[in-house]
C-alpha positions, 0 to 999 in steps of 0.5 A: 552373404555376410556370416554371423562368424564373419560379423563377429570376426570383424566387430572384435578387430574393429574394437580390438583397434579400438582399445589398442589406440586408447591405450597408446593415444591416452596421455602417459602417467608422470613416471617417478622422476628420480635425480639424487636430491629431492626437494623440501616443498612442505613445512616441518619435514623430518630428518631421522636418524634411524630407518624406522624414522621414528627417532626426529633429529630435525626439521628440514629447511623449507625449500632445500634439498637433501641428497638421497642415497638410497631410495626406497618405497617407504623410508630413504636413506639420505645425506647433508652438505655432502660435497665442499661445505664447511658445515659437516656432512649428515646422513639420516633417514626421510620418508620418500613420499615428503619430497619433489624429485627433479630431473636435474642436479640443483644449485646450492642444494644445502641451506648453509648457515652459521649461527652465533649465541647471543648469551650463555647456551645450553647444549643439550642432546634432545629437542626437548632440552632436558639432557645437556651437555654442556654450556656454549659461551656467548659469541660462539659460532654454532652449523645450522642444520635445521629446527625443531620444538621443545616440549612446549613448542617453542624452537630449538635449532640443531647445530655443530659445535666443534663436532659434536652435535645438539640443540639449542634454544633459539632465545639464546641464538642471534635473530637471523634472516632465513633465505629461501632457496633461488629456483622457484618452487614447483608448481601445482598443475591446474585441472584441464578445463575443457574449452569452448566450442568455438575456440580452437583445440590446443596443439598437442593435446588432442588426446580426446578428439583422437578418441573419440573419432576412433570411438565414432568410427568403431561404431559406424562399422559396427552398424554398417556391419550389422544393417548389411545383414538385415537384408540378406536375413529377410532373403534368406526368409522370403526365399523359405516362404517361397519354396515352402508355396511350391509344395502347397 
């Protein structure tokens, strides 16, 4: 005869298994891949210049990438044209959530490109083009680093001149071609769908049918276990009735 304690012994193993195999069949969490650069894959991402990013010195250029020297939670520190680029290196601070990370070092990360003024240029020291420095003749060639808006929206692009850094207007600046970057964009992934019943379950992602076999055979022992007591209970019982006849 099976013993409730043995019964009990043997469910909590039977569903001990259970939960250990989910946990080791279910699919793993995509980790937080981190490589050296993230990548820009969303429009007007901000470049800061303090740790606070509340101090906007640009708009990074849509599909680049910046190095990142320091990663943290919540704000990186980060770099630009670190490396062999004419264009000088910058370091500033990113929100860390604003970027893919890749696992590998990409091609031609920075997006490198020399500006020329169409006419006479202020030079300013705010996006908002209300302090200038001083005025850039025409025909002069300025390091793009990226863009930003003035205070009635329209872009201003923040540049090297001469090693000093600043803005100006893009009605002063030679209209340019922007050339997105070469390596394609990542990819949103689809919802899994499950697929008819007819069709054949893809190789590699039988999670679900591993589970649910498990799942199917906790439950059969469960109650193999449970109606293989219900005989030796009515025993038990018409053995009492017996004996209880035998004093009558």
């Amino acid at each position: 005869m099976i013993s409730v304690m043995n019964i009990k012994r043997t469910l909590c193993a039977a569903l001990a298994f259970f939960f250990c195999f989910v946990a080791s069949a279910s699919p793993p969490r995509r980790a937080d891949a981190y490589s050296a650069y993230g990548r820009v894959i969303e429009r007007d991402v901000g470049f800061y210049k303090d740790p606070q990013a509340e101090q906007l010195l640009f708009y990074l250029p849509y599909t680049y990438y910046v190095k990142i020297d320091e990663k943290s939670q919540s704000v990186s520190r980060a770099e630009l044209f670190c490396g062999e680029y004419s264009t000088p290196a910058i370091d500033g601070y990113v929100f860390t959530d604003d970027f893919y990370y890749e696992e590998s070092v990409p091609v031609s990360p920075f997006y490198e490109k020399v500006l020329t003024t169409a006419s006479s240029a202020g030079f300013y020291a705010d996006a908002g083009c209300t302090r200038l420095i001083r005025h850039i003749f025409e025909n002069r060639s300025l390091k793009y680093y990226g863009y930003a808006y003035d205070t009635v929206g329209n872009y201003v692009y923040f540049v090297d001149y001469n090693d000093e850094l600043g803005y100006v207007r893009e009605e002063c600046i030679v209209p340019f071609e922007f050339t997105p970057h070469p390596a394609p964009l990542p990819v949103e992934e689809s919802p899994v769908t499950t697929p008819p019943e007819d069709d054949p379950q893809p190789e590699g992602d039988n999670t679900g049918l591993k589970i649910a076999i498990v799942a199917s055979l906790a439950l059969a022992v469960a109650v193999i276990l449970l109606f293989s007591v219900r005989p030796s209970a009515k025993k038990d019982r018409s053995e009492d009735i017996d004996q209880d006849n035998d004093f009558r």
